[in-house]
C-alpha positions as CSV (number, residue, x, y, z in Angstrom):
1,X,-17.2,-15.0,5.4
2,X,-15.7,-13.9,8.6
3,X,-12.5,-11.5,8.2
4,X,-9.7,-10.9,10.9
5,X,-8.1,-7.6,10.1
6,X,-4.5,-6.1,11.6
7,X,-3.2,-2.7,11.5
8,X,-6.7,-1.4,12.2
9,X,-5.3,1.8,13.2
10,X,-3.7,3.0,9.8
11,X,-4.9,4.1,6.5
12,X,-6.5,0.1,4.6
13,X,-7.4,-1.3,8.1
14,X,-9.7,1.8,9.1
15,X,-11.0,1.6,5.2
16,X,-11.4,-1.9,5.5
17,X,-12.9,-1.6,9.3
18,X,-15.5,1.3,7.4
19,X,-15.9,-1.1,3.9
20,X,-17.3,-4.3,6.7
21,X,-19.7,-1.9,8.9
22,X,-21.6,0.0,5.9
23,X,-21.9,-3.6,4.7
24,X,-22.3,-5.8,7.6
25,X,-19.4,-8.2,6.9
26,X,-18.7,-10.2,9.9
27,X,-15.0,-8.9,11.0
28,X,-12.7,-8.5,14.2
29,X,-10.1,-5.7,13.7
30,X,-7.1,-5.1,15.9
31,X,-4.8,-2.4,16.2
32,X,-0.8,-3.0,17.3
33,X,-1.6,-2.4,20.6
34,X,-3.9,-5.3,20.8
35,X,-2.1,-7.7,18.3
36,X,1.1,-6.6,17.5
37,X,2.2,-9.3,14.7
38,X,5.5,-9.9,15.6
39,X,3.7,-11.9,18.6
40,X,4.0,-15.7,17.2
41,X,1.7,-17.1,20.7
42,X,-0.9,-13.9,20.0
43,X,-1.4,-14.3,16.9
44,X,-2.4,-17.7,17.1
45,X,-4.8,-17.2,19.8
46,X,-6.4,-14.8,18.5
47,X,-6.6,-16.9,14.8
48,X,-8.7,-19.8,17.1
49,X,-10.5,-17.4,18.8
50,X,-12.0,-15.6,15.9
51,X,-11.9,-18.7,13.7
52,X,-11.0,-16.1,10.2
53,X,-12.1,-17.4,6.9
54,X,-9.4,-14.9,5.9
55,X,-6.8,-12.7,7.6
56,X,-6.0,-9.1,6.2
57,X,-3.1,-8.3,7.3
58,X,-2.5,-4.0,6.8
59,X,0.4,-4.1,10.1
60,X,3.8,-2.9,8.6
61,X,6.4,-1.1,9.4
62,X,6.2,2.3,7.1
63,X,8.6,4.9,7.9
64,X,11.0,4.6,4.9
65,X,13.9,6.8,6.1
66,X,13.8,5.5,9.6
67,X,14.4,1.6,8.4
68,X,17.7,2.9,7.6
69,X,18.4,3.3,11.2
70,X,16.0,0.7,12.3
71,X,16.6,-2.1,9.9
72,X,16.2,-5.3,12.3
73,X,12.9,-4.1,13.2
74,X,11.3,-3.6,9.7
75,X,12.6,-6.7,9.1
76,X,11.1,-8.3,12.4
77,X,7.5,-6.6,11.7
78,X,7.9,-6.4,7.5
79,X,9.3,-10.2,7.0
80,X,9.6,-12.7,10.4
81,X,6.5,-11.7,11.3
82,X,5.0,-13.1,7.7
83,X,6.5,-16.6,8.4
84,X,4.5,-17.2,11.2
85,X,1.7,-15.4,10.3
86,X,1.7,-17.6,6.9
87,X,2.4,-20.4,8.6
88,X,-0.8,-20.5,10.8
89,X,-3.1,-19.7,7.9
90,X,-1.8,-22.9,6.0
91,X,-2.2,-24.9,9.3
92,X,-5.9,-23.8,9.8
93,X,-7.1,-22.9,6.1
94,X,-6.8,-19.2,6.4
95,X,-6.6,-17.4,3.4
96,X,-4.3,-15.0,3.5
97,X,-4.6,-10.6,2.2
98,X,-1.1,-9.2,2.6
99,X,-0.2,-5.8,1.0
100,X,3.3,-5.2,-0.5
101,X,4.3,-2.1,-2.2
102,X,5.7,-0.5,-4.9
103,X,9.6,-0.1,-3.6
104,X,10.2,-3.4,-3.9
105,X,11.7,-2.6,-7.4
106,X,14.4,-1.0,-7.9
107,X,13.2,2.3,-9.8
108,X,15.5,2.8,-12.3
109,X,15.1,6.0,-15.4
110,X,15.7,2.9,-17.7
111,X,12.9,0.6,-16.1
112,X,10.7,3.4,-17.0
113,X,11.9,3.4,-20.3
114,X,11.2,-0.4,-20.8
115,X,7.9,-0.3,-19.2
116,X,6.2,3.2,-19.7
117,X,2.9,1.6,-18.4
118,X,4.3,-0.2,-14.9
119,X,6.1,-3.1,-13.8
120,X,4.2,-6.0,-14.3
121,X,3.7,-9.0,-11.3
122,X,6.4,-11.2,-12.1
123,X,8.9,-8.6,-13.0
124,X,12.4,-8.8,-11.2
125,X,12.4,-7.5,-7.7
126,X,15.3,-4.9,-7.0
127,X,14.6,-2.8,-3.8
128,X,17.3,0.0,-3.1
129,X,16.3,0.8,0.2
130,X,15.9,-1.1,3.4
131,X,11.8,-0.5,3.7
132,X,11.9,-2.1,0.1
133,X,14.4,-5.0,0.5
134,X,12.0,-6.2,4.3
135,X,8.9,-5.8,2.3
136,X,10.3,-8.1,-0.4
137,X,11.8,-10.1,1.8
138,X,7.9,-10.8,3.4
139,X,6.2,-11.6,0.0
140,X,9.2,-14.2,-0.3
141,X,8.2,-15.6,2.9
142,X,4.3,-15.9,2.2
143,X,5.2,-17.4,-1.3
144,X,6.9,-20.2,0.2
145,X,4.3,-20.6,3.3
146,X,2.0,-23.1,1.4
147,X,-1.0,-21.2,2.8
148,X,-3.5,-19.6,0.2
149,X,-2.0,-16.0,0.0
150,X,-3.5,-12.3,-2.0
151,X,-0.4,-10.1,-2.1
152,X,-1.6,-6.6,-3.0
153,X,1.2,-4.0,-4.2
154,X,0.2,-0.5,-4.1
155,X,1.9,2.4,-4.6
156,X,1.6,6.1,-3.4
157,X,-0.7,5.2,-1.0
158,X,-3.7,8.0,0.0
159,X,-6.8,7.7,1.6
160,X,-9.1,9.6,4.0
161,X,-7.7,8.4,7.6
162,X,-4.6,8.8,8.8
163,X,-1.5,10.6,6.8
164,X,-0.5,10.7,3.6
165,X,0.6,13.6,0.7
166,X,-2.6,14.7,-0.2
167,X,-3.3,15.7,3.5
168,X,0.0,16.9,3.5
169,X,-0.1,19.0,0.5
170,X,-3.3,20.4,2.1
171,X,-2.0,21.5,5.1
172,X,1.3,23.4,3.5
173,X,-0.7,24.8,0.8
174,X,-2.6,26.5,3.5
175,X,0.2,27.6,5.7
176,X,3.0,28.5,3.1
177,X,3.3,30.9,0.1
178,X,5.4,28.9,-1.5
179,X,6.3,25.4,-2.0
180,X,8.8,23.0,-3.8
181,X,8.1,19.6,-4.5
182,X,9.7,16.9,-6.6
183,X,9.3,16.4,-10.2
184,X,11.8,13.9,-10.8
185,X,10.3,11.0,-9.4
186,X,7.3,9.5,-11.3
187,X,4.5,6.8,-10.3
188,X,0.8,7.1,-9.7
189,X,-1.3,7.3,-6.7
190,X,-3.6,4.2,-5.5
191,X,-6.5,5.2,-3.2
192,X,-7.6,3.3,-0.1
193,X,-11.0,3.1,-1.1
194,X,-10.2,1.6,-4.3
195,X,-7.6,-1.5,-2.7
196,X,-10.5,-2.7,-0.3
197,X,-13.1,-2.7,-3.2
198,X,-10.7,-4.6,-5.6
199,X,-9.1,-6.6,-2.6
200,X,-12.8,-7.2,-1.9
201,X,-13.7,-8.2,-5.0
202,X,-10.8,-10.5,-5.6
203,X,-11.9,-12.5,-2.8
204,X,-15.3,-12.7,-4.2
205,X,-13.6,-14.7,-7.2
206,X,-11.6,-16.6,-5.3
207,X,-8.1,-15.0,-6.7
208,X,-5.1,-16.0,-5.5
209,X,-1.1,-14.9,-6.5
210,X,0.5,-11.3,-6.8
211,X,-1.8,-8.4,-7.9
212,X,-1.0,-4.4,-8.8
213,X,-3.5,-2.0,-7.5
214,X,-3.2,1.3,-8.9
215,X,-4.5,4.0,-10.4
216,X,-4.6,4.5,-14.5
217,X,-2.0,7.1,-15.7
218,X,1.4,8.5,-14.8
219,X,2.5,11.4,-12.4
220,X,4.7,13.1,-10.5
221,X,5.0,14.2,-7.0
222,X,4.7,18.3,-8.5
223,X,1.8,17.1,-10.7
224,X,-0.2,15.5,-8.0
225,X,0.5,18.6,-5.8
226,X,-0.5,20.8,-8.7
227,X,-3.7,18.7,-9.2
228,X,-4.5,18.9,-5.0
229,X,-4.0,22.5,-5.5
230,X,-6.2,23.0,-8.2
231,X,-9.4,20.8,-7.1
232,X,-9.3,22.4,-3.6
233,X,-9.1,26.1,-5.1
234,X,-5.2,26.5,-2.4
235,X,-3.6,29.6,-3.9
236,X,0.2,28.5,-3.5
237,X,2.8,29.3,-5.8
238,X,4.1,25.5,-6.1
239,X,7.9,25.0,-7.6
240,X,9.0,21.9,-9.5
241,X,12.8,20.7,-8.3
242,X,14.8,17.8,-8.7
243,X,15.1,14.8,-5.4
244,X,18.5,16.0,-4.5
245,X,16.8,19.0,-3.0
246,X,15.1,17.1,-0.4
247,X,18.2,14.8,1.3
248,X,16.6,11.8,2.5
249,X,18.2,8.9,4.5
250,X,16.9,6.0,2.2
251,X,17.1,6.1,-1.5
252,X,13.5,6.7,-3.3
253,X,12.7,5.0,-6.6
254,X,12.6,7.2,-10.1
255,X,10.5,5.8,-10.9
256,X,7.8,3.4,-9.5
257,X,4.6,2.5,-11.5
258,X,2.5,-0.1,-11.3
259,X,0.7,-1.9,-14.0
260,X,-2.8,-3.1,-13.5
261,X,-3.1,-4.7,-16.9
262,X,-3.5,-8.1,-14.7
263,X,-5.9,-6.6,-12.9
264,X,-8.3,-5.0,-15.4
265,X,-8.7,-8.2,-17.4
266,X,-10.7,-9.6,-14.2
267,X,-14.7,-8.8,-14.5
268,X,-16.5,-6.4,-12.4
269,X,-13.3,-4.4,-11.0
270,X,-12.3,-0.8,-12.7
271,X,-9.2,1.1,-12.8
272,X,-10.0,4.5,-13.2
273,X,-7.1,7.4,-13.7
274,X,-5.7,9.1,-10.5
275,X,-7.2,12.6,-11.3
276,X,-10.7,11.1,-10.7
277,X,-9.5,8.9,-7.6
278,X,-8.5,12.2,-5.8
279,X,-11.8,13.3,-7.2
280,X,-13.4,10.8,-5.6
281,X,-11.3,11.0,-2.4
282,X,-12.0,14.7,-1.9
283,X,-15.7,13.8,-1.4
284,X,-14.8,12.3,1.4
285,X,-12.1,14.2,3.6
């Protein structure tokens, strides 16, 4: 199996670029400055070039508050890009890894109530925020494409390269004396490591469809921080407070759990709890 992998550069594609070296999986990785996705003529060169068995594609456009201001480009890079990159993995038999995410619902106190546990694959998509509705808007896209298509929600996402809350948290833990974070807004955290085993794994058995990759258990912003504190002995008095004191261009979810009940029915893939994934992660960072 030979795997083509963009977004090489940001949190899954360096785990993914580390995940094929310690196991000699035959791979090409590019970053957006050597493949940027939006590029319908690149991307197909570099698809008969390599000759993939299977593209992974971890290129998105991120930066929730600034799709506000940038909403034609997270929908270029997010969405259009998806139709052609779709489109040339049905034409040549490429099996297709795309990761979605979590804001793609719409978040809502009485979701939450409804489905304690997560939101389960086929449940309604209701984004309330630009990053959300272009991320929607590419699943769509790769639904319809005909090719053979993983997509891979994941939520909260933190890993040991680039940025994320957990480094974060580190950082101002160390610099401040006292920090407020939110403890309105509830979820769980899903660790790099842990998508490219299972996204790994799922190839293995020859999965295809919509798939929730998470952690076990529900938190919150202020009970993650708490936890980060605790494990990593960062004395930090740490204050819980509502969203509105953090204004914020785009709109964030209440709530936004995952289930992975589809997930943990599969053989040979485990969902362990978040406190043991940043457990896990800390022996790494």
């Amino acid at each position: 199996m030979k795997l083509l992998i963009t977004g090489a550069s940001g949190q899954l594609g360096r785990e993914w670029v580390l995940f094929c070296e310690e196991r000699a999986i035959s791979f090409e990785a590019f970053d957006s400055r050597a493949l940027d996705i939006t590029n319908k003529e690149l991307v197909r060169d570099i698809c008969e070039r390599v000759k993939p068995d299977v593209l992974i594609n971890c290129a998105a456009y991120t930066k929730v508050d600034m799709a506000e201001d940038e909403p034609e480009l997270s929908e270029q890079i997010n969405s259009e890009a998806l139709a052609h990159i779709s489109s040339i993995c049905s034409e040549m038999g490429i099996k297709l890894i795309h990761y979605s995410t979590d804001y793609i619902f719409g978040g809502t106190k009485n979701d939450q109530e409804k489905m304690p546990n997560g939101y389960p694959e086929d449940y309604e998509t209701d984004p309330i925020n630009v990053y959300g509705a272009t991320k929607r808007n590419g699943e769509q896209t790769v639904i319809v494409s005909g090719c053979e298509f993983l997509i891979l929600r994941v939520s909260w996402l933190c890993g040991r390269f680039g940025n994320n809350f957990v480094k974060t948290m580190i950082r101002l833990g160390t610099e401040k004396d006292e920090l407020n974070v939110v403890n309105d807004q509830f979820g769980s955290p899903t660790f790099a490591d842990q998508v490219v085993e299972q996204s790994f794994e799922l190839l293995n058995q020859a999965k295809m469809g919509i798939y929730h990759l998470s952690s076990e258990g529900v938190t919150t912003w202020y009970d993650f921080a708490k936890e980060i504190f605790r494990l990593k002995e960062i004395d930090v008095s740490i204050n819980p407070v509502n969203s509105e004191m953090f204004k914020t261009k785009a709109k964030r979810p209440a709530f936004s759990k995952l289930s992975t009940k589809k997930i943990s029915l599969l053989p040979n893939i485990e969902i362990i709890d978040w406190q043991k994934g940043l457990q896990k992660l800390f022996k790494t960072i």
